[in-house]
C-alpha positions as CSV (number, residue, x, y, z in Angstrom):
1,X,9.5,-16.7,-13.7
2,X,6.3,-18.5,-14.7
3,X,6.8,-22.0,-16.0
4,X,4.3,-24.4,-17.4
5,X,4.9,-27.9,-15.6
6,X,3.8,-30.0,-17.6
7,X,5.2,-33.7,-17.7
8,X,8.4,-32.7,-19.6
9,X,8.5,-36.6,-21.3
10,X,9.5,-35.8,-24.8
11,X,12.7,-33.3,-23.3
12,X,13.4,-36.0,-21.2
13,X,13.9,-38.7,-24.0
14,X,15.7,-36.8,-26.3
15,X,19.4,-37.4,-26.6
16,X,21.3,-34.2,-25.5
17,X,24.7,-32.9,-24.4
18,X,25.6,-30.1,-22.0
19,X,28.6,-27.9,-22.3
20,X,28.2,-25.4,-19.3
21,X,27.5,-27.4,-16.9
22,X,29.6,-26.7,-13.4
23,X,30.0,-30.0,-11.6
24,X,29.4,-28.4,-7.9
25,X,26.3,-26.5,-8.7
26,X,24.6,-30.3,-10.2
27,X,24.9,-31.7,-6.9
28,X,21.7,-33.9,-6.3
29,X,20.0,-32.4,-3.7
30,X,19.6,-35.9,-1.6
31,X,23.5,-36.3,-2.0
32,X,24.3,-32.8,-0.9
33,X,22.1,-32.9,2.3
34,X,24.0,-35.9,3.5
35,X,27.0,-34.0,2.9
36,X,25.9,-31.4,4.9
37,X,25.1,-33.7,7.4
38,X,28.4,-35.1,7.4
39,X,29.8,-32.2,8.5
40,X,27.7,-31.1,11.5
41,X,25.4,-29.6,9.5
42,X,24.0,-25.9,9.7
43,X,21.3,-24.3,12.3
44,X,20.5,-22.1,10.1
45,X,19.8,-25.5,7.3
46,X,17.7,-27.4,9.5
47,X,16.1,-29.6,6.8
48,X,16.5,-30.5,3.2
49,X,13.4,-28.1,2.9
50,X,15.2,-25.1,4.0
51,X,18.5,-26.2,2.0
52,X,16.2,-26.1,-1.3
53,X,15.4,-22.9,0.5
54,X,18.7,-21.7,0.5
55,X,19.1,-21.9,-3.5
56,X,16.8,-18.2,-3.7
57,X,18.3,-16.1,-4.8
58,X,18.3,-11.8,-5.0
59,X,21.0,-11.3,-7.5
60,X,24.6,-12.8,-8.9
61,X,26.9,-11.5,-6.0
62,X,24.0,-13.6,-3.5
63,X,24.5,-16.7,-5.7
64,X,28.2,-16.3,-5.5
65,X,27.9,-16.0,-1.9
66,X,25.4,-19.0,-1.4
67,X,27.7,-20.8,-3.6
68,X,31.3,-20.5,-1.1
69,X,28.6,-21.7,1.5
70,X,28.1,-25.0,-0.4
71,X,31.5,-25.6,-0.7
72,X,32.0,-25.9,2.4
73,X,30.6,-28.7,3.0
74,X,33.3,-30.4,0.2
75,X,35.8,-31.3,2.3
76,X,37.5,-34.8,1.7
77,X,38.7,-36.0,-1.8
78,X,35.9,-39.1,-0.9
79,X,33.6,-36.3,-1.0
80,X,34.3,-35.3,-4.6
81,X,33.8,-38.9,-5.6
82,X,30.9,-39.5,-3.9
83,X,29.3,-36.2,-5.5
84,X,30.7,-36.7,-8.9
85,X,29.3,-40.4,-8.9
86,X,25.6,-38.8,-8.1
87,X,25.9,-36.1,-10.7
88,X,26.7,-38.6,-13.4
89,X,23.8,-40.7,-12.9
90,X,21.5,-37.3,-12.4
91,X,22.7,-37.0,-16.0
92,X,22.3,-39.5,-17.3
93,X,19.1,-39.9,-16.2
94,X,18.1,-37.4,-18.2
95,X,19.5,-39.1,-21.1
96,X,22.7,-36.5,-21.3
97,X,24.9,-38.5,-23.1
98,X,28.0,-36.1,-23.3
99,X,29.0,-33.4,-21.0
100,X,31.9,-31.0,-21.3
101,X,31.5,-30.0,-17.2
102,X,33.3,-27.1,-15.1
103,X,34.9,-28.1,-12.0
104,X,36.9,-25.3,-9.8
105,X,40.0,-26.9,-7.8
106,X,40.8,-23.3,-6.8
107,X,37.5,-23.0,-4.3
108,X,39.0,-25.7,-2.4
109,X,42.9,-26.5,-2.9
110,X,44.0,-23.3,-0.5
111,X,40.7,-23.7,1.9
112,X,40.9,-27.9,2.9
113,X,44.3,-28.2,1.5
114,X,43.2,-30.3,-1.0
115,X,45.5,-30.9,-4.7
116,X,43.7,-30.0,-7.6
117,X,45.8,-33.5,-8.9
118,X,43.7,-35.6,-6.0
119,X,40.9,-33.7,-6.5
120,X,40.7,-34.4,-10.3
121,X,41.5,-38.2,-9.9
122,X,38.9,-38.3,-7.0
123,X,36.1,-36.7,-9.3
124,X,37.1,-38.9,-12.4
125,X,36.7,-42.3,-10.0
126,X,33.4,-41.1,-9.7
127,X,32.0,-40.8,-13.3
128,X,34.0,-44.0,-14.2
129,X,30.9,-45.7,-11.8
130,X,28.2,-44.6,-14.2
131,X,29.6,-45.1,-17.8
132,X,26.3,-44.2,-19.3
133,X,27.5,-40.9,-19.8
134,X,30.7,-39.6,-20.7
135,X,31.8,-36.5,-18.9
136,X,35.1,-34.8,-19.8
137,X,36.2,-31.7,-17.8
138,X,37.2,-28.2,-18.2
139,X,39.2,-26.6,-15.3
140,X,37.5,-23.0,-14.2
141,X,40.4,-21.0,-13.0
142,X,37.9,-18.8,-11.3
143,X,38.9,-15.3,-11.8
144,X,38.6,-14.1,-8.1
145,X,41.6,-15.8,-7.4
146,X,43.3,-13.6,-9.9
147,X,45.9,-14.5,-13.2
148,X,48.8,-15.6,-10.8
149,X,46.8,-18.0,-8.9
150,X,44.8,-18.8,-12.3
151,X,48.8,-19.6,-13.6
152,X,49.5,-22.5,-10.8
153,X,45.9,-24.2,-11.1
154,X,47.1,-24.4,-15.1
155,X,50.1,-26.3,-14.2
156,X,48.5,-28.5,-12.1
157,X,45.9,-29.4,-14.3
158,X,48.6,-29.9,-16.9
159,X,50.0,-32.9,-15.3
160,X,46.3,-34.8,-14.7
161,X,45.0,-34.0,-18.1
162,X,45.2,-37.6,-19.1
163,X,42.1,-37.5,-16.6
164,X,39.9,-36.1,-19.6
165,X,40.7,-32.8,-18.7
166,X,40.2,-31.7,-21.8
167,X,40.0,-27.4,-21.8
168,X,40.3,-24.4,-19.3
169,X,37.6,-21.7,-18.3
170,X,37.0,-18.5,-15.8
171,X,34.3,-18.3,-13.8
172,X,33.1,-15.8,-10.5
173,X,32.5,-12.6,-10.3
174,X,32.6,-11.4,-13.8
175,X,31.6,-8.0,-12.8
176,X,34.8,-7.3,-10.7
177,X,37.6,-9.3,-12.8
178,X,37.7,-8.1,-16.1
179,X,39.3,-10.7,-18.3
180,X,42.4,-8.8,-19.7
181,X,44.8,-10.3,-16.9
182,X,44.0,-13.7,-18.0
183,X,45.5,-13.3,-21.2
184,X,49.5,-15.1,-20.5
185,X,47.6,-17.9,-18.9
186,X,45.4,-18.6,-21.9
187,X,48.4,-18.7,-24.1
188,X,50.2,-21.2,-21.9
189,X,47.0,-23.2,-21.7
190,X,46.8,-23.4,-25.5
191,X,50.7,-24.2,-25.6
192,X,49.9,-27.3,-23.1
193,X,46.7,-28.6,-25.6
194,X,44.1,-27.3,-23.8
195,X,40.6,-25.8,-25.3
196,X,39.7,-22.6,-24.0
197,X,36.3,-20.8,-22.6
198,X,35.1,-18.1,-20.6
199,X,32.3,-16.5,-19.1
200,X,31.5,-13.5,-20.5
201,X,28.5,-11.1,-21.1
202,X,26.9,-12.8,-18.1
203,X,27.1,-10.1,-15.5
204,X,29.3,-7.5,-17.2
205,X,28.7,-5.9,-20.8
206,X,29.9,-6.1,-24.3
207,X,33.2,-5.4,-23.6
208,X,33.9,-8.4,-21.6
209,X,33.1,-10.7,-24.6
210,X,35.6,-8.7,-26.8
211,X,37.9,-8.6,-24.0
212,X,37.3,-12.4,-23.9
213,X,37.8,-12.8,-27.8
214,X,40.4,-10.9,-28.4
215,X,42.6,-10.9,-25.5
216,X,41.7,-14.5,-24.7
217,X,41.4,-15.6,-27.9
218,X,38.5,-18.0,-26.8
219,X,37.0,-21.1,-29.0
220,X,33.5,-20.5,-26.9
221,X,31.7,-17.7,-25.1
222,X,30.0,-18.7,-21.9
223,X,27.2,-17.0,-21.5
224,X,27.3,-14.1,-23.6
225,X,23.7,-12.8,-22.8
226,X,24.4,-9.2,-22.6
227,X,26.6,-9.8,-26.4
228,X,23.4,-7.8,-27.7
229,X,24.4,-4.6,-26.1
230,X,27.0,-3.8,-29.1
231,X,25.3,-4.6,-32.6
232,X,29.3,-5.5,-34.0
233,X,29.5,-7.9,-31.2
234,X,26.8,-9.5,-32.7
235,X,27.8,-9.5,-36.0
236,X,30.9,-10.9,-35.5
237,X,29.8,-13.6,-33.5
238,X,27.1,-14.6,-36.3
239,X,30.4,-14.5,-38.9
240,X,32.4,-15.8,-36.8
241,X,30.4,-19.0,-35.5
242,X,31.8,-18.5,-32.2
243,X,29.8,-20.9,-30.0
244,X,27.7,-19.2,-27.2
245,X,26.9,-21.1,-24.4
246,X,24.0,-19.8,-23.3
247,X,22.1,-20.4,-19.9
248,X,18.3,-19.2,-19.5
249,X,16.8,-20.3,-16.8
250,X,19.8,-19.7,-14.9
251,X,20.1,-15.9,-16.2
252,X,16.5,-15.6,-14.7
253,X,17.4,-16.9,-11.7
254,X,20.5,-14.9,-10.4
255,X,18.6,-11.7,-12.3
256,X,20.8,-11.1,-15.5
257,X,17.6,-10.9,-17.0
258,X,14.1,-10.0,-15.6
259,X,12.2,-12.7,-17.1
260,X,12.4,-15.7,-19.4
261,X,10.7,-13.6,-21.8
262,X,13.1,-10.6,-22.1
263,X,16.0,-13.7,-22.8
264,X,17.8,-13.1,-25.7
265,X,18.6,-16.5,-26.7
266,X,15.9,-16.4,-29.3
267,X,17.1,-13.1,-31.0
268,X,20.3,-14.8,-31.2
269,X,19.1,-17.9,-32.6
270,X,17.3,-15.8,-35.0
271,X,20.4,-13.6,-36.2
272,X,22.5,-17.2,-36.7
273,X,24.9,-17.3,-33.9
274,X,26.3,-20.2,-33.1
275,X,23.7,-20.9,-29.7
276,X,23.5,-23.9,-27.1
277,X,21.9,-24.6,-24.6
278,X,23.0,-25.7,-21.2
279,X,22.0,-25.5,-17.4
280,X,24.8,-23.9,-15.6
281,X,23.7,-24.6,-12.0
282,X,20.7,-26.8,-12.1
283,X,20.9,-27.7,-8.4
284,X,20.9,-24.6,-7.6
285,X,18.8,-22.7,-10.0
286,X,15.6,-25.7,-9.5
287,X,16.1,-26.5,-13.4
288,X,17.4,-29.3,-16.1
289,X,17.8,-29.5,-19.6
290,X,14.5,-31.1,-20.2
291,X,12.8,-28.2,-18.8
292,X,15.2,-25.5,-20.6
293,X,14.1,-27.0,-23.9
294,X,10.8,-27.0,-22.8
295,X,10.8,-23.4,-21.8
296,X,12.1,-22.3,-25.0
297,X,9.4,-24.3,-27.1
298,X,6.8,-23.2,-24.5
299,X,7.5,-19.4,-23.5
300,X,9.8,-18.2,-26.9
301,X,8.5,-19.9,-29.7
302,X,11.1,-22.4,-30.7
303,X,9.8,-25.0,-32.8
304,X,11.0,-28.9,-32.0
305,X,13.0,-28.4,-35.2
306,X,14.7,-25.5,-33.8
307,X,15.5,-27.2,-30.2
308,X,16.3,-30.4,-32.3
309,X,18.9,-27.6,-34.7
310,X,19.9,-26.5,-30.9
311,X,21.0,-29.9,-29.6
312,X,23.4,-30.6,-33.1
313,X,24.9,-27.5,-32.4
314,X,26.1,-28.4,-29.3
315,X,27.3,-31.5,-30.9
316,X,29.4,-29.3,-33.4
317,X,30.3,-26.9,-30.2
318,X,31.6,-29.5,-28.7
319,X,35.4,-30.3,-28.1
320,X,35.1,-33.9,-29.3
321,X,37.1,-34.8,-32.5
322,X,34.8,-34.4,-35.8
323,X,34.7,-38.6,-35.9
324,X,32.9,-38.6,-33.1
325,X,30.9,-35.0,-33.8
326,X,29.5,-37.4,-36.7
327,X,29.2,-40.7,-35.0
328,X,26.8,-39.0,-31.9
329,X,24.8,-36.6,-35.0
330,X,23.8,-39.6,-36.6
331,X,23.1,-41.6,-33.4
332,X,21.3,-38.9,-32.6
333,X,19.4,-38.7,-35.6
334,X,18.8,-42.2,-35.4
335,X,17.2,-42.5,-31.8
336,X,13.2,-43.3,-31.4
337,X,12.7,-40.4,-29.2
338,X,14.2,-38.3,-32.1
339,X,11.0,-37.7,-34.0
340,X,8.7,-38.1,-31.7
């Protein structure tokens, strides 16, 4: 992908909000070297070079696969802290101010015996260190693990919801866990107050949106870039105002798409649907929000009304109450770097 770099100053001031962000692919890359370190490191990882290295990748199975190496390296509930506490002030030096952020107790409760209860206070005691930013969480199931497994990470997220956990998602390998099993734990989720996402339309087709929308019954479509293969899929999204949380940069970089070009975001945007824009992985996939904005101005023809448009709607995407949707539009609205 070619990408102008120029000084990305006036992405950088705006206020923003992310909604697909997943907390262990935002590791700063300083913080996750030491963590690598901590842990013997890797001989294959011999410097923080070859780490940034490692994040190359040749398609979406090779990011999942680069991704269980990561984790690895998250061992120790200190170690969520410690992470979560970097990735807050990564944010909100960007000037994020609210973030609704995946994190994925199932990758590590049956590996380091960790409890997705610990590991959610852990992670919270981290962000409460950088208040700048408010972060509330949404608890990927991760669909590998399958519906059963999906069922007991619910309930244990149930009882530390008080922790901001605020809504429930399904991530991994889209392409080989077709959402139709997930459908009794989405119900119980909504019975316990949760909102509810999924990826979908990422790796797989059309029909795992629909099977996300009307199986799952979904607020909010992650992804949804390959929506555009069924015409009705569009359309009812468009009608519907089903928010998409849509990913560029990243869909470049794990090959969804060929090039930032052939992205669909702008077709959607055109069409009406309900688009945001978020960073997925962005220490992983060498990107932030400043530079997705940036891209679409840059590459796509966006206009800074549009990405201005862009960044409201993922205010209104959001899973905040409408007060605050208001009180954040008009601060929003408000802020110097606004118009500039």
């Amino acid at each position: 992908m070619t990408t102008t770099r120029q000084s990305p100053s006036w992405y950088n001031h705006l206020p923003k909000v992310e909604l697909h962000l997943h907390l262990e692919g935002a590791i700063p890359y300083d913080a996750l070297w030491e963590l690598v370190q901590k842990y013997g490191g890797d001989p294959e990882v011999p410097t923080l070079e070859v780490l940034l290295q490692r994040f190359k990748f040749k398609d979406f199975p090779h990011f999942i696969e680069t991704w269980i190496w990561k984790n690895q390296f998250l061992r120790e509930y200190e170690d969520f802290t410690f992470f979560a506490e970097a990735v807050a002030r990564d944010l909100a030096g960007q000037n994020i101010r609210y973030v609704e952020s995946f994190y994925s107790p199932p990758d590590f409760t049956d590996r380091h015996g960790l409890t997705t209860q610990k590991l959610t206070e852990a992670i919270r005691k981290g962000f409460c260190r950088v208040p700048e930013v408010e972060i509330n969480l949404v608890a990927d199931l991760v669909r590998d693990f399958g519906p059963e497994k999906a069922a007991v990470t619910l309930a244990e997220v149930d009882e530390v919801k008080e922790m901001d956990v605020i809504g429930i998602g399904i991530g991994g390998s889209e392409q080989d866990y077709p959402p139709e099993p997930f459908q009794e734990v989405y119900e119980q989720a909504r019975q316990f107050g949760f909102h509810t996402s999924a990826h979908a339309g990422e790796v797989a087709g059309a029909e795992s949106v629909w099977g996300a929308l009307c199986t799952l019954n979904v607020e909010r479509i992650g992804h949804g870039t390959r929506a555009e293969e069924d015409e009705a899929l569009l359309d009812y999204l468009a009608e519907h105002q089903i928010p998409i949380e849509m990913c560029p940069i990243s869909n470049v970089r794990t090959g969804v798409v060929k090039s930032i070009n052939e992205h669909p975001v702008r077709r959607y945007f055109e069409r009406g649907l309900m688009v945001t824009i978020n960073s997925d992985d962005p220490k992983m996939f060498d990107n932030s929000m400043a530079e997705e904005y940036q891209i679409l101005e840059e590459q796509l023809g966006f206009s800074r009304d549009d990405i201005r448009t862009l960044i409201l709607q993922g205010i209104q995407a959001s899973w905040m109450t409408e007060d605050k949707k208001e009180q954040m539009t008009a601060a929003f609205r408000s802020d110097p770097a606004w118009e500039e």
